[in-house]
C-alpha positions in Angstrom: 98.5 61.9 56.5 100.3 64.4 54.4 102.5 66.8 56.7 101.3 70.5 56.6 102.5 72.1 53.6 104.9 75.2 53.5 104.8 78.2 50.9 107.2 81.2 49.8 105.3 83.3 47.6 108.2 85.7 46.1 105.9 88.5 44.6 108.2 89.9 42.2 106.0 93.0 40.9 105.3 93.7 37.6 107.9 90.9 35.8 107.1 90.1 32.3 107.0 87.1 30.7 108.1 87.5 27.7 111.5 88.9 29.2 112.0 86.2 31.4 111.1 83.6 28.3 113.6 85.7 26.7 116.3 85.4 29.6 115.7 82.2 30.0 116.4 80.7 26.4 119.8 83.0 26.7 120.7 81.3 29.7 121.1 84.4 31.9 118.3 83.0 34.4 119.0 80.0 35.4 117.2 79.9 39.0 114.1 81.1 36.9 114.8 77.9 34.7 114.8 75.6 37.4 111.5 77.1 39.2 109.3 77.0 35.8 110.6 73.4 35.6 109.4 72.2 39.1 106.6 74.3 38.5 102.8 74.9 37.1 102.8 77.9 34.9 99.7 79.9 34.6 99.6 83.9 33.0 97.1 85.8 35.0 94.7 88.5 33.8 94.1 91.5 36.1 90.6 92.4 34.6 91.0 96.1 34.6 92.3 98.8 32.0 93.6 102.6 33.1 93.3 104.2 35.2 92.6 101.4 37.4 95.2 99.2 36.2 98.2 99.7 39.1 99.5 97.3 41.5 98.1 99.2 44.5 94.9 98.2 43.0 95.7 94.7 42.0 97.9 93.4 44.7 94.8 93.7 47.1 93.0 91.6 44.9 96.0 89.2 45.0 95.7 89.3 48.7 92.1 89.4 49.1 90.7 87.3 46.7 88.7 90.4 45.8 88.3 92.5 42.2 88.5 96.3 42.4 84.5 96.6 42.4 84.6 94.7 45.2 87.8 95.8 47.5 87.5 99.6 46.5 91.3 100.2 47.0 92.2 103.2 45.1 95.0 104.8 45.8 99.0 103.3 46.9 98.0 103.7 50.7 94.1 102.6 51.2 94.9 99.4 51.6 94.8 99.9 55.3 90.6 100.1 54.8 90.2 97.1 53.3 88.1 95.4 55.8 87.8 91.4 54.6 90.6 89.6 55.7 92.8 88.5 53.4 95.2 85.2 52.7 97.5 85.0 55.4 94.9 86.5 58.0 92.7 83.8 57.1 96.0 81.3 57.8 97.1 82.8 60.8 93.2 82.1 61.9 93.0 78.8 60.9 96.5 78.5 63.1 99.2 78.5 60.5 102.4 80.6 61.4 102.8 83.4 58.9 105.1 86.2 57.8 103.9 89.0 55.5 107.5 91.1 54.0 106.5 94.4 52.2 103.2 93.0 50.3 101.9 96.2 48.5 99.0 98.1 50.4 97.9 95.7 52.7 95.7 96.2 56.0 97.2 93.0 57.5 97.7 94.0 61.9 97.7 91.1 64.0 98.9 87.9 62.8 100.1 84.9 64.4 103.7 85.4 62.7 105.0 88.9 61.4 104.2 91.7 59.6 106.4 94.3 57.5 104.4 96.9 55.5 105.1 98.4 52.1 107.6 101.4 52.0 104.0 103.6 51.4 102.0 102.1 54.1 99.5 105.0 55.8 100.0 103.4 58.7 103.9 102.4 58.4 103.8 99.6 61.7 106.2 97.0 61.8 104.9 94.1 64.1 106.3 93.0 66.6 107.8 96.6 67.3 111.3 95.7 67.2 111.4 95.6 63.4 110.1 99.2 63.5 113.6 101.2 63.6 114.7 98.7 60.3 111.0 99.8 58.7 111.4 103.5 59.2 114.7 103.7 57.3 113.8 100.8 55.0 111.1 103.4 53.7 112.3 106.7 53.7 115.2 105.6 51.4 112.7 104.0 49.3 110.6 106.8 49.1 113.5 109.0 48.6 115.2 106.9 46.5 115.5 109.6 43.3 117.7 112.1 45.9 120.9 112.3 45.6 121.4 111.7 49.3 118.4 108.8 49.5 121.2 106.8 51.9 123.2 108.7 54.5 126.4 107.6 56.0 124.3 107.7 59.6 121.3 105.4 58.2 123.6 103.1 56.5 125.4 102.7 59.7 122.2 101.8 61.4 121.3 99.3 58.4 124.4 97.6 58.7 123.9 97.2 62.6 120.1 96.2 62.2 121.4 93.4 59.7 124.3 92.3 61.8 122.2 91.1 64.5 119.1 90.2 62.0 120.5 87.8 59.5 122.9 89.8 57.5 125.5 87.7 55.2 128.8 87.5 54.3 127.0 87.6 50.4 124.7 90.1 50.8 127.8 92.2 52.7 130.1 91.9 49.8 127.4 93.2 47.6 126.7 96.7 49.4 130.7 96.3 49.5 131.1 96.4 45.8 128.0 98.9 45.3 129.7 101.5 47.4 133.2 101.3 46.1 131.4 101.1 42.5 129.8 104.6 43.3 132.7 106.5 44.3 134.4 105.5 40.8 131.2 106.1 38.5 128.0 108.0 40.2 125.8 107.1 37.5 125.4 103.3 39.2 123.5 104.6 42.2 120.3 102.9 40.6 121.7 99.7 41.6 121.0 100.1 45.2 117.5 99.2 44.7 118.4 95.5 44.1 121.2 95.4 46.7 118.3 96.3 49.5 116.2 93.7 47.8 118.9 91.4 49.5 119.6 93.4 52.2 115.3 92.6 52.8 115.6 89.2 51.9 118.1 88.2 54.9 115.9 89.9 57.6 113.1 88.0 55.6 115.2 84.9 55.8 115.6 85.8 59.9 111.8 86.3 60.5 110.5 82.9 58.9 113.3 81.2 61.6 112.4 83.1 64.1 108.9 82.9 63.9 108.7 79.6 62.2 106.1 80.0 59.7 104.3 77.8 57.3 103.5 80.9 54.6 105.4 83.8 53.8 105.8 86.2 51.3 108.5 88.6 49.9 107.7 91.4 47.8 110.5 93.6 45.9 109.4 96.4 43.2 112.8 97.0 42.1 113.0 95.6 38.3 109.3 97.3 38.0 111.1 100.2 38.8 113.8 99.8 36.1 111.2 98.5 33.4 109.4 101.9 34.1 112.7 103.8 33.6 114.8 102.2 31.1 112.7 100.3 28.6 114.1 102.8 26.1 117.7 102.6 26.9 117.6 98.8 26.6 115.4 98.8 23.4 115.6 101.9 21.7 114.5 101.2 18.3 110.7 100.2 19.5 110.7 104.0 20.6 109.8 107.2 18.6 111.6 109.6 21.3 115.8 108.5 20.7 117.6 108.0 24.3 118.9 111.1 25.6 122.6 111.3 25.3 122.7 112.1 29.0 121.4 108.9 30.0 124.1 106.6 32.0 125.5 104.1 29.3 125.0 101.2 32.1 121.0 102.1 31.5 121.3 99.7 28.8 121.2 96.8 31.1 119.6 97.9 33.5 116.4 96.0 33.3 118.5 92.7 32.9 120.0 93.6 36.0 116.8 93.4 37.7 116.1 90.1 36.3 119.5 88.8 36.7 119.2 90.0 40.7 116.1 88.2 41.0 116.9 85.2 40.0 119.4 85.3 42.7 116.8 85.7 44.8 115.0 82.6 43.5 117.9 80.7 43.3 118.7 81.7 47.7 114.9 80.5 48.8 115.1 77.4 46.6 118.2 76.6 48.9 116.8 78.3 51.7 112.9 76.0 51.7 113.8 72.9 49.9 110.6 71.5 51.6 108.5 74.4 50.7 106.1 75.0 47.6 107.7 78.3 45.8 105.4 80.7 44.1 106.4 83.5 42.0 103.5 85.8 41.4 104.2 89.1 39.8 100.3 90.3 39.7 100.6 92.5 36.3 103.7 92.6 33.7 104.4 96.0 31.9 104.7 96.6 27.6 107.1 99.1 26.2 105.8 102.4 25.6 106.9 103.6 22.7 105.3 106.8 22.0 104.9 108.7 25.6 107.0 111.4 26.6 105.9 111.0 30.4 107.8 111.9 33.3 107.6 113.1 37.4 108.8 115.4 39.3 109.0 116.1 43.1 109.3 118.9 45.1 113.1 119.4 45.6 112.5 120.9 49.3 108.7 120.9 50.7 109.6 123.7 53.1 110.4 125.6 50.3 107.2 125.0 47.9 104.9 125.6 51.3 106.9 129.0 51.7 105.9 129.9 48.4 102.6 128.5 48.5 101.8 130.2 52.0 101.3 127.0 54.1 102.5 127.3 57.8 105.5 124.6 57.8 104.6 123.5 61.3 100.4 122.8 60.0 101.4 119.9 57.8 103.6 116.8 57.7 104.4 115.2 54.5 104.1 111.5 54.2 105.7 111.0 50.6 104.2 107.4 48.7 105.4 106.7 45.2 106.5 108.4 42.0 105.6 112.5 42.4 102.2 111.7 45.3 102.3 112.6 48.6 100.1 112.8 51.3 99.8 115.5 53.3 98.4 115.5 56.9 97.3 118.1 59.3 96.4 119.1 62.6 93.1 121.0 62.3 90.8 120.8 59.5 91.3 124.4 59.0 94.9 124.1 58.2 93.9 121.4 55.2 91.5 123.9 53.5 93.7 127.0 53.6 96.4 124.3 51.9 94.4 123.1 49.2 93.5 126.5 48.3 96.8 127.6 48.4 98.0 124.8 46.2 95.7 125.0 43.5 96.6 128.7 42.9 99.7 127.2 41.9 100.3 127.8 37.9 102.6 126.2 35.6 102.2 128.6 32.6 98.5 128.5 31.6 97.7 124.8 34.0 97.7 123.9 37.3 100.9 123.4 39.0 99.7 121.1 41.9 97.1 117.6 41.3 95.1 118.2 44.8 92.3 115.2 45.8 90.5 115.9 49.3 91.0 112.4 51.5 89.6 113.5 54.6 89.2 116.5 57.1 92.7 116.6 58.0 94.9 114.9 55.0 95.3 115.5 51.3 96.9 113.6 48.4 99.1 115.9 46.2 101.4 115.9 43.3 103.1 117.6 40.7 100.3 118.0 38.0 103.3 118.6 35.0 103.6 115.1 33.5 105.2 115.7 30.4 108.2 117.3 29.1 106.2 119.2 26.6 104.3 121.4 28.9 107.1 122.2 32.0 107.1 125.7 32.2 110.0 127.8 33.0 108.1 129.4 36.1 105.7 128.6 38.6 103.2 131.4 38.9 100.9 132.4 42.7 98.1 133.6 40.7 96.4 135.9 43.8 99.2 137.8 43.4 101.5 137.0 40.2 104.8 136.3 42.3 106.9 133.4 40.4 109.4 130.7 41.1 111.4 128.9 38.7 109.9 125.3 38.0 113.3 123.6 38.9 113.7 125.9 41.7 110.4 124.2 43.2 110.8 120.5 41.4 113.1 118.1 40.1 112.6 115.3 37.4 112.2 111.8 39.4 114.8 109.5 37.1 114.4 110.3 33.3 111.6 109.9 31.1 109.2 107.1 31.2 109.1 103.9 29.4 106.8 100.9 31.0 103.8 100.9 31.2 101.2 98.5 33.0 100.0 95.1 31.2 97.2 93.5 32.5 98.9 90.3 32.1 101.0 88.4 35.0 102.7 85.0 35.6 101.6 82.6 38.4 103.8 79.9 38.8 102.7 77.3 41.7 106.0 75.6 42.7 104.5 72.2 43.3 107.1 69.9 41.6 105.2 69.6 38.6 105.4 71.0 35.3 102.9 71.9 33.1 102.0 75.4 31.4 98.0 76.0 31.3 97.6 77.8 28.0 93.9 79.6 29.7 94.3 82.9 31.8 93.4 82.8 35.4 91.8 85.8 37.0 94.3 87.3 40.1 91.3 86.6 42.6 92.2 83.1 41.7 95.2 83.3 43.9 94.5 83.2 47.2 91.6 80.6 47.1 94.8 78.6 45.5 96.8 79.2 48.6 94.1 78.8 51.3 92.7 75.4 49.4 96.9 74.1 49.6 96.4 74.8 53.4 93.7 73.1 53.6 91.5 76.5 54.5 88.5 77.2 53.7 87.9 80.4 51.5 85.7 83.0 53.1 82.6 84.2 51.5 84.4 87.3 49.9 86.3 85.4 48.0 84.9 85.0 44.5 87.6 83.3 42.8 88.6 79.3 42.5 91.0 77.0 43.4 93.3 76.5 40.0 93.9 73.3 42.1 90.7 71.9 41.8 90.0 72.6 38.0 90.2 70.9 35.1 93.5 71.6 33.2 93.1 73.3 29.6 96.4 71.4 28.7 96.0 68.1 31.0 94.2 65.0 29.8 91.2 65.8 31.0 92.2 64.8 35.1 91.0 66.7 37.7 94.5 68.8 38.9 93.6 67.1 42.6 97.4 65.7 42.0 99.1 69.3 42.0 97.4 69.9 45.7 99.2 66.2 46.7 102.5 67.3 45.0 101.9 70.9 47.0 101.2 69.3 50.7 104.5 66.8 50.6 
């Protein structure tokens, strides 16, 4: 009998593969070299278009086995309602040992294993409770990650401590090492920290499958999404019509590469970390230059301040921030959340509204800054009841620099079984987990629409069943 398999699904959002095609054949990736040549490569199609085309929306399906007609998850934050179980529920109930590290808007709660939710979780608990302390920091830096003081001496302190008894490394040490003594001679290379937390996650990760010896994890970092978003243009600037600003940090050039460079690392440390273990690399979507879009974000700079000026009692509301310029906002008394959104929307910037307001229950609303593009910031922000202003960068401040990425429905799948072969056809994302459970030996449940890739005829094999790559995958 074949032993019980063992998976690492690294979901690396939003990777592209034509950049790491391009990586590759330069010979900057080699860790992504060795994967795709243990591996069987399939490009994955997410089946939407914009506006519904975000990884809040298409991780669930990754999870869940679900489209978006089917799961409903909307918004970076709702996963917590989706009700069918998804992968590594179903494992944990079928008795496999399971650790779940930052998967985007998840409702996973009890598992046989561990659980670590996305930076944005509604929720935000860590189970078991002793990784809650590491989870609360872990995601207010990464929600604050465009402030200039994202991480504090005090919470870097407590990192280090957290990490010291949780799996930190002498590599991973040297790295925030270098980082910080990099920053005090050039500011600009704050960005950087993004990928330096990626290993920061990836001991405690390393820690928790140990500890809690399980069978199927996964490990999700959003970092080179972030940079692809960012600095597309500074890295290619003749695909754009708007030039690079020449206040953009010279080391925006490389930025992206970076990424890529840092997660090959990352590849490279679980292929020594689970030699035994089928790797997967799943990125969900990919993301295409955007050439013509001036887009950008802003945040409030201080919320006291903007609920001052928008009349909102400080002590009514508490401000849960999620990604790019939304936040939720959550209050005590349904009362309090009607006087707010009235108060916001009489927020002007020159002749449109300031403030993006969407009702999400009695008592909680998701906001942002409605000014999305350079063209149209106005110099003041206007309270129309009564025609008292602020300045705009008073109020807000630009998250990063103009956009640059934008989402590709397109994604790479690539089922470290020890083959290799590259299946030419697209697979739909709902494909995924079936593909996992049917490696396990799980049956899928009924909401599951998608297939086992496992199970179905090759487009580039000789015309076998692909029953071998589940042998390969279970030892």
């Amino acid at each position: 009998m074949n032993p019980a398999p063992k998976m690492i699904v690294l979901e690396f959002n939003e990777l592209c593969s034509d950049l790491i095609g391009e990586f590759m054949d330069r010979g900057q990736l080699p860790n992504f070299r060795r994967l795709h040549s243990r591996s069987t490569v399939f490009t994955t199609e997410a089946g939407e278009v914009p506006p519904n085309l975000q990884p809040w929306i298409q991780w669930p399906s990754v999870h869940s086995g679900m489209t978006f007609a089917e799961h409903g998850v909307v918004n970076l934050g709702e996963g917590t309602e989706l009700r069918e179980k998804c992968v590594a529920e179903v494992l944990s109930d079928a008795g496999v040992p399971v650790g779940v590290f930052g998967s985007m808007n998840m409702n996973y709660r009890s598992l046989n294993g561990y659980f670590l939710p996305d930076p944005w979780h509604k929720e935000g608990k860590a189970r078991p409770e002793r990784l809650q302390p590491y989870f609360r920091v872990v995601a207010r830096q990464v929600q604050e990650s465009s402030r200039e003081d994202a991480f504090g001496r005090a919470e870097m302190a407590g990192l280090a401590w957290f990490l010291l008894r949780n799996g930190l490394t002498l590599g991973t040490a040297s790295d925030i090492a270098r980082q910080l003594l990099r920053e005090r001679l050039d500011d600009g290379l704050k960005w950087r920290r993004a990928s330096v937390l990626d290993h920061l996650q990836y001991d405690v990760f390393r820690r928790m499958n140990a500890r809690y010896r399980v069978r199927f994890a996964t490990f999700f970092s959003n970092s080179t999404a972030h940079y692809q978003h960012y600095y597309w243009r500074n890295m290619r600037p003749e695909l754009f019509t708007t030039p690079v600003s020449p206040d953009d940090h010279v080391s925006w050039r490389e930025a992206i590469l970076f990424g890529y460079r840092s997660m090959d690392r990352l590849i490279g440390r679980a292929l020594v970390d689970y030699p035994d273990s089928v790797i997967v690399l799943c990125t969900a979507l990919s993301q295409s230059p955007w050439a013509e879009t001036t887009k950008c974000t802003f945040r409030p700079r201080d919320f006291a301040a903007l609920f001052d000026f928008a009349g909102i009692p400080g002590d009514s509301v508490q401000v849960k921030p999620i990604m790019a310029e939304e936040f939720y906002l959550e209050f005590r008394e349904p009362g309090a959340r009607e006087h707010a959104e009235k108060a916001l929307q009489d927020l002007a910037a020159g002749e449109r509204r300031l403030m993006s307001v969407k009702r999400e229950s009695d008592t909680s609303l998701l906001c942002g800054c409605a000014v999305k593009d350079l063209r149209f910031v106005t110099p003041q922000v206007t309270r129309q009841r009564d025609g008292a202003q602020r300045a705009f960068t008073d109020l807000f401040y630009m998250i990063h620099t103009m956009r640059s990425g934008y989402h590709n429905p397109r994604g790479s799948f690539w089922f470290g079984n020890g083959q290799h072969k590259v299946v030419a056809e697209p697979i739909p994302i709902t494909d995924i987990a079936p593909t996992v459970l049917d490696c396990f030996g799980v049956a899928k449940p009924a909401h599951m629409r998608g297939h086992s890739v496992l199970r179905s005829p090759s487009p580039t094999s000789t015309g076998r069943e692909s029953s071998p790559i589940r042998a390969a995958a279970r030892g």
